[in-house]
C-alpha positions as CSV (number, residue, x, y, z in Angstrom):
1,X,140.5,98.2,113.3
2,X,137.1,96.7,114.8
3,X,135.4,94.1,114.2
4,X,132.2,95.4,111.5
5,X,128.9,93.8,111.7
6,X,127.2,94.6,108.3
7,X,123.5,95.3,107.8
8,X,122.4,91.9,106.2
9,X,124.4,89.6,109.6
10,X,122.4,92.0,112.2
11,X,119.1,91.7,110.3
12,X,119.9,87.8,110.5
13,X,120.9,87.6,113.9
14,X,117.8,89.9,115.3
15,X,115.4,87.1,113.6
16,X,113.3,84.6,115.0
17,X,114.0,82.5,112.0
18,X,118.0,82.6,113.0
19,X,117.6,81.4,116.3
20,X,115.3,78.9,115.1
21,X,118.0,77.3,113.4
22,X,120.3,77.1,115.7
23,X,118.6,76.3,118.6
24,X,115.7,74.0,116.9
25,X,118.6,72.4,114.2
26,X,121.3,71.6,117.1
27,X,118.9,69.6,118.9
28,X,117.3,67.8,116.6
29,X,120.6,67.0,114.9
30,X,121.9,66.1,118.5
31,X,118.8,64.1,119.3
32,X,119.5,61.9,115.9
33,X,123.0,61.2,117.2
34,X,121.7,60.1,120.6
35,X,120.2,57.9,118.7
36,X,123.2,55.7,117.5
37,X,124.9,56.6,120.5
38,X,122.6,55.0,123.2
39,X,119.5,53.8,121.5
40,X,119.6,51.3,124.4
41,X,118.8,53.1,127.3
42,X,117.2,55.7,125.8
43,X,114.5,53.6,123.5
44,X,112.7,53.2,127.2
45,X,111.9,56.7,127.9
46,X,112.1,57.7,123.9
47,X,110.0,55.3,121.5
48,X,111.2,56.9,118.5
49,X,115.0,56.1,119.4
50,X,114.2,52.3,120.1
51,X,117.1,50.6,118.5
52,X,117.2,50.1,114.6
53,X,118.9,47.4,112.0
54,X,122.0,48.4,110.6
55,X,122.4,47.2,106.1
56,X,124.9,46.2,104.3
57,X,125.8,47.6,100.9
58,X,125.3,45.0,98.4
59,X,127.2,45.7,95.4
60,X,125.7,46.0,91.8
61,X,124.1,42.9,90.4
62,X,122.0,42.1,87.4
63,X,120.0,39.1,86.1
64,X,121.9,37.7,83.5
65,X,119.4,36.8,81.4
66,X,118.2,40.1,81.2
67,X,118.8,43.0,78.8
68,X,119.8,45.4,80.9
69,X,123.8,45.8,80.6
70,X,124.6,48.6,83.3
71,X,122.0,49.6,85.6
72,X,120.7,53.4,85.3
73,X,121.0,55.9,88.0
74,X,119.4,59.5,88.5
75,X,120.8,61.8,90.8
76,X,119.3,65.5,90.9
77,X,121.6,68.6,91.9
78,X,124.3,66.7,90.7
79,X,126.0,69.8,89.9
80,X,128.1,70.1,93.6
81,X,128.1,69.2,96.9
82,X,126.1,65.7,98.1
83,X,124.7,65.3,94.7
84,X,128.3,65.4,93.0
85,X,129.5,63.2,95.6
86,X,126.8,60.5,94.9
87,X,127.0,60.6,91.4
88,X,130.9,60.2,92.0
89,X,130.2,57.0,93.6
90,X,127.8,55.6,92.1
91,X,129.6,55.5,88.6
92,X,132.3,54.3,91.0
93,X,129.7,51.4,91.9
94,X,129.3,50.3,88.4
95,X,125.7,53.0,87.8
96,X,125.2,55.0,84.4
97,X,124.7,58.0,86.0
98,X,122.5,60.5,84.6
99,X,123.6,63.8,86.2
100,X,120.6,66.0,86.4
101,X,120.9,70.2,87.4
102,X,120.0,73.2,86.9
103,X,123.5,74.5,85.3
104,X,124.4,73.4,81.3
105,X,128.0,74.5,82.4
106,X,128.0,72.8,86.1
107,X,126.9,69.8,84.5
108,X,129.4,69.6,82.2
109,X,132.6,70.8,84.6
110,X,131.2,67.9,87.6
111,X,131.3,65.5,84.7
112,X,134.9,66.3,83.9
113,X,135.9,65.9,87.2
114,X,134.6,62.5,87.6
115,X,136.1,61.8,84.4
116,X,139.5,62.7,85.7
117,X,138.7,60.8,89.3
118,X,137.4,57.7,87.0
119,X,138.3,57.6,83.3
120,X,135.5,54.6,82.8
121,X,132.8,56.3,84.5
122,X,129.6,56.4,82.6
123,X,128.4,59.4,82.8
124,X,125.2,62.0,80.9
125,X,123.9,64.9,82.1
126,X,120.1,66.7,81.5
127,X,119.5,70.0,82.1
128,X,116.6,70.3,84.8
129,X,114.6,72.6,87.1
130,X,112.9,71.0,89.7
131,X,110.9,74.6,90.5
132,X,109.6,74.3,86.8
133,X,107.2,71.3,86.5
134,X,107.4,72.3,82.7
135,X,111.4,71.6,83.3
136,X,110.4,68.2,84.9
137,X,108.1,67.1,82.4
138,X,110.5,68.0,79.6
139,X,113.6,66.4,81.2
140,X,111.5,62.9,81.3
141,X,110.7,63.1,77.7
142,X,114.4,63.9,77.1
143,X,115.6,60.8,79.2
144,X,112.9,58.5,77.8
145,X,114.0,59.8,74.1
146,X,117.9,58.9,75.4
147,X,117.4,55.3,76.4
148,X,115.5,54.9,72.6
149,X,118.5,56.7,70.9
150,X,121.2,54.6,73.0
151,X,119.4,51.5,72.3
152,X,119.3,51.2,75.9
153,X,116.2,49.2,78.0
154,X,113.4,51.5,79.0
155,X,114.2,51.8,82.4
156,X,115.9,53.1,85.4
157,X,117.2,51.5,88.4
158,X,117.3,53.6,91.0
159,X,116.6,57.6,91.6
160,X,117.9,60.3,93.8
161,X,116.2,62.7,95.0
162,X,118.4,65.1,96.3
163,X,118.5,68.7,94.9
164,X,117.5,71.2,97.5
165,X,117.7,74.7,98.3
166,X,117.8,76.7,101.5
167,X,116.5,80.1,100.5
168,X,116.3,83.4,102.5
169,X,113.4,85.1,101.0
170,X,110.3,83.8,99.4
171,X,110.1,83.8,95.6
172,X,107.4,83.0,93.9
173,X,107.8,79.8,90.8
174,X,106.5,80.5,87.4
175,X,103.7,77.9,88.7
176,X,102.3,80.1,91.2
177,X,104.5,78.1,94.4
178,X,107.1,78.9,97.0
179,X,110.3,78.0,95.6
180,X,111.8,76.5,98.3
181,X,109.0,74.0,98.6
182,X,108.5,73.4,95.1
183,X,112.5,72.5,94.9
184,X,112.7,70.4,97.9
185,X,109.6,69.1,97.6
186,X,106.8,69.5,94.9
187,X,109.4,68.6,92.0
188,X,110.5,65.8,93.6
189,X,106.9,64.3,93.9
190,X,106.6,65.3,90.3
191,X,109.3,64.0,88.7
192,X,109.0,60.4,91.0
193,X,105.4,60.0,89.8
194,X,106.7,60.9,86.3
195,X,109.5,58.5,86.3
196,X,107.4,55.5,88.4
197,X,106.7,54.0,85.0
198,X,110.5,53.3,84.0
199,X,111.3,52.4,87.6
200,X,108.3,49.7,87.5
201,X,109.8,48.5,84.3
202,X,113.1,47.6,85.5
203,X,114.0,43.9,85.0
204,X,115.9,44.0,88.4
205,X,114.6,45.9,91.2
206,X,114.8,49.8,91.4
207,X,114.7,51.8,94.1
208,X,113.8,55.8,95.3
209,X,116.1,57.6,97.6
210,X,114.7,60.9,99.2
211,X,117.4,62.9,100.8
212,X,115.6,64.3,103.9
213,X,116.9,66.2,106.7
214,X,117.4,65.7,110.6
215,X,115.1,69.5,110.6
216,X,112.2,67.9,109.9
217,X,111.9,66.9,113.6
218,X,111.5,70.8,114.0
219,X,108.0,70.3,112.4
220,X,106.8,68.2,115.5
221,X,108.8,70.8,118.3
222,X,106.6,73.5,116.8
223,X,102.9,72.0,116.4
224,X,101.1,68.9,117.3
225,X,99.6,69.0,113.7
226,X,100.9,69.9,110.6
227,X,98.5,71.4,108.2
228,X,98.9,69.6,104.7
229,X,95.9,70.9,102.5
230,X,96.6,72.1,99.0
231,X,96.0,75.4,100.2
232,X,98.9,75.2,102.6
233,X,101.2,73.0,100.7
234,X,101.3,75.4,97.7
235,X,102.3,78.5,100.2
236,X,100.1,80.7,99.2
237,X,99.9,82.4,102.6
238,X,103.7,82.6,102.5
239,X,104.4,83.9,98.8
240,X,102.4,87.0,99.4
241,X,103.8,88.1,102.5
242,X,103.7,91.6,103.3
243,X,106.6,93.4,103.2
244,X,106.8,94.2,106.7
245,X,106.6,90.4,107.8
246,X,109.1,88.4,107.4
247,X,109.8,85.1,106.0
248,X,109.9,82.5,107.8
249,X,112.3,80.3,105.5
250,X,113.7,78.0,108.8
251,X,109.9,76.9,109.6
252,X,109.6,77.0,105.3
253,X,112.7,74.3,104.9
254,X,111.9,72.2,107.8
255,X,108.4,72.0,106.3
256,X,109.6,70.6,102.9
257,X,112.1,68.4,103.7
258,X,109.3,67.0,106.3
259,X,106.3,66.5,103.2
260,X,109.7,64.9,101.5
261,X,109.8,62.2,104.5
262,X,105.5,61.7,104.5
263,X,106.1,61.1,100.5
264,X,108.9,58.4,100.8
265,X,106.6,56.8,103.9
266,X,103.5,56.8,101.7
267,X,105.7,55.6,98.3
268,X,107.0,52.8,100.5
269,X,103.0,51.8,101.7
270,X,101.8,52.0,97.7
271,X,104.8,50.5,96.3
272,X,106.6,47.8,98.8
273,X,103.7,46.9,100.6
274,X,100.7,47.3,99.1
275,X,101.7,46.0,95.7
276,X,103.6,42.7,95.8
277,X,104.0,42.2,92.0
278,X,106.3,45.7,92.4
279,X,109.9,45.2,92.9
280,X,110.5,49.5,93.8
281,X,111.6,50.0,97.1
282,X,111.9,53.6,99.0
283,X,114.3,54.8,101.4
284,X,114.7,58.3,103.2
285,X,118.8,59.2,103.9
286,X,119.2,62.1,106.2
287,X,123.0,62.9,105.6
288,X,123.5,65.2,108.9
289,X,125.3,68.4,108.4
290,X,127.4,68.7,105.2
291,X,129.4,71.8,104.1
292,X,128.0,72.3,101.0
293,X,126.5,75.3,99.5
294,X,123.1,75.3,100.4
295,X,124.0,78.3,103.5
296,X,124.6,80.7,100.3
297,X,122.0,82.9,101.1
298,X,123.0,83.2,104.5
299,X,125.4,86.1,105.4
300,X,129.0,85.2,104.7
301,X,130.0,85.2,108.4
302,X,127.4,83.6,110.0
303,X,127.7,81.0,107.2
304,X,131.6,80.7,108.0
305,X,130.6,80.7,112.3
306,X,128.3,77.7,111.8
307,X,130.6,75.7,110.2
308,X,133.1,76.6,113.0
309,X,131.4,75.8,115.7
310,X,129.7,72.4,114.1
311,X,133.3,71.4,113.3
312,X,134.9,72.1,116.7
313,X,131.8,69.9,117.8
314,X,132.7,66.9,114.7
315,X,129.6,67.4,113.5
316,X,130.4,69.1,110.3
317,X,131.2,66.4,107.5
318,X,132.4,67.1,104.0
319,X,130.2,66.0,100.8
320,X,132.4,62.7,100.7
321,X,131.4,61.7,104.1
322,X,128.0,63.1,104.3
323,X,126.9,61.2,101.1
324,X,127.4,57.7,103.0
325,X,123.8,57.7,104.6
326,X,122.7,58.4,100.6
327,X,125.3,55.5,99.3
328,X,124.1,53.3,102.1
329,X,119.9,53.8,101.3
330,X,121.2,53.1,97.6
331,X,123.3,50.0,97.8
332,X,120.9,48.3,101.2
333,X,118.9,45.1,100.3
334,X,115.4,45.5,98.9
335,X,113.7,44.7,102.9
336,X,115.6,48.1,104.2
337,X,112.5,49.6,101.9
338,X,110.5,52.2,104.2
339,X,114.0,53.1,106.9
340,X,115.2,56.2,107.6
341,X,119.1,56.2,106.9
342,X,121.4,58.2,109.4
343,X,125.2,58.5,110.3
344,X,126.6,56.3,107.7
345,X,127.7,52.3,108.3
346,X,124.4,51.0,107.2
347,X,122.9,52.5,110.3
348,X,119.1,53.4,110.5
349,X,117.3,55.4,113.1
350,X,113.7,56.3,113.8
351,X,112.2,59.4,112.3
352,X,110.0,62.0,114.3
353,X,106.9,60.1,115.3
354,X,104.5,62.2,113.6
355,X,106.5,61.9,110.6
356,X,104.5,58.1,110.7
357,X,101.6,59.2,111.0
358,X,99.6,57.5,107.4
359,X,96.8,59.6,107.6
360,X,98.4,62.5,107.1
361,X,100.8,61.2,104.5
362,X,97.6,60.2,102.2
363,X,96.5,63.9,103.0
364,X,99.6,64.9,101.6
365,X,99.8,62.2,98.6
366,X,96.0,63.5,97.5
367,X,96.8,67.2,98.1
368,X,100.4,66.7,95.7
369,X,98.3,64.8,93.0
370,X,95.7,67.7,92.7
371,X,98.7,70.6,92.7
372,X,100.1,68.4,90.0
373,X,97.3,67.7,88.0
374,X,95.9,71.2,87.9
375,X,99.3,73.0,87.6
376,X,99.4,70.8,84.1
377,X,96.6,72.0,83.0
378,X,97.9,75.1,83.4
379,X,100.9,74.1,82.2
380,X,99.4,72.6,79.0
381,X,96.8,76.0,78.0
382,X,99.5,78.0,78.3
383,X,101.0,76.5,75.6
384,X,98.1,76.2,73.7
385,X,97.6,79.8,73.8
């Protein structure tokens, strides 16, 4: 019998998106790793790969005169993959964890798990949609209204950012955006500026973890500029596509998870630098390759080749590994605020150099705050009507 190629692998293969990702994605994934390798010889000719400090993990300490009892910890997509794996550890670590996911039933099974793994885990879980800022505003009246009803302090110590999605076609949010950068993005601006008020009331310092990606270097193969306006950012020149163009949801991911990078950059500059009576930090992990689910859209075999090839090369990790570069950003000492975390050990490496650039990450900031404001508006006649 032969070897059948169905319709939805040829479509994939014959697009410029595909190749994209496999040319554009090996390289920049490569060019990160040259980066640990020999960030001596090659920080003369590249800049960006000039060597970087390495952090320790520092394990969980509180101020004993406080009144917090167990620091508070939440980790979104906690339902599978990196985000099970991180809340896995960080309950290991001695972090209430507040799971946080899409899935009632997910939630619930991950939680079991970790129970069975570690029967003195603290663990809740909140049902949340980070496409939905509805969702996100509802899930941060839900946790506030948990910390009152478990007599627990008003705060949180540290927040994951990681749920992300990796979608094949574009669908449109019930707030007008692109869902891929709504979930990868927009939410998470949304429910960090939402939840900034229990980080800043932490009596021990808190911290914001992005979970970014090695793609985002793609942003700065494909343009000198990157166009940021609110216009742009809320995709509304990629939501109504016509049918017979395609969607460009390679260029799409790299985009988000690149405005992710800009907003931990610019949370870092208002919160660590600018503001000395703060005590948040913000750190960007890029955990590499990890199998997780996030190729689901992608055709079965193609899905099943990449992970071939990427583990013949050692460059495929499973969620336990990948989730070090997350551990690491978590558990590092408050100065490692503003690093880009990358291959586990502590290790930091330089992000693209655009990815620096302030200016455009205050163009962003201003152009997120505006989406946000006016989408709540929205938000809010709806409901009145």
């Amino acid at each position: 019998m032969g070897f059948v190629v169905d319709r939805a692998t040829m479509e994939m293969v014959c697009s410029a998106q595909f190749w994209r990702m496999a040319l554009l994605w090996t390289l920049s994934l490569l060019f990160s790793y040259l980066g640990l390798l020999f960030p001596e010889p090659l920080s003369s000719l590249f800049p960006s790969l000039r060597p970087n400090p390495s952090y320790p993990r520092r394990g969980v300490s509180l101020n004993p005169s406080s009144e917090l009892e167990r620091p508070i910890c939440v980790v979104t997509g906690a339902t599978s993959g990196l985000g099970a794996a991180a809340a896995r550890e960080l309950a290991r670590e001695g972090y209430h964890v507040v799971l946080a996911g899409r899935s009632c039933q997910l939630l619930s099974e991950t939680m079991q798990k970790i129970k069975q793994q570690q029967s003195d885990a603290c663990l809740d879980a909140f049902q949340v949609d980070l496409s939905s800022i509805h969702s996100v505003v509802k899930f941060e009246s839900s946790l506030k209204q948990w910390l009152l009803d478990s007599n627990l302090h008003p705060s949180i110590q540290l927040l994951i950012n990681n749920a992300g999605i990796l979608a094949k076609s574009c669908r449109v949010t019930a707030d007008g955006f692109d869902q891929m950068v709504q979930t990868n993005y927009i939410g998470a601006f949304v429910l960090t500026n939402i939840l900034l008020p229990l980080l800043k009331n932490s009596p021990v310092p808190s911290r914001v973890v992005n979970v970014t990606s090695f793609t985002h270097r793609c942003v700065t193969f494909s343009a000198s500029s990157v166009d940021v306006s609110k216009e742009t950012l809320a995709r509304k020149n990629l939501c109504f596509l016509p049918a017979s163009k395609p969607y460009p949801f390679a260029w799409t991911y790299e985009y988000s998870k690149f405005c992710l990078l800009l907003l931990s950059y610019e949370l870092h500059r208002q919160l660590y630098v600018l503001d000395p009576a703060s005590s948040v930090s913000v750190i960007a992990a890029d955990p590499g390759v990890v199998e997780t689910s996030i190729m689901r859209e992608v055709p079965p075999r193609l899905s099943r080749l990449a992970f071939m090839v990427l583990r013949l090369l050692n460059l495929l990790q499973s969620p336990d590994k990948g989730v070090s570069s997350v551990i690491d950003a978590a558990l590092a000492p408050p100065d490692a605020s503003g690093k880009y975390f990358f291959g586990g050990k502590g290790r930091t490496i330089r992000s693209s150099s655009l990815s620096y650039n302030s200016k455009l990450a205050e163009e962003l900031w201003l152009a997120s705050s505006l989406l946000f404001q006016e989408t709540q508006h929205a938000v809010k006649d709806s409901e009145t009507n």
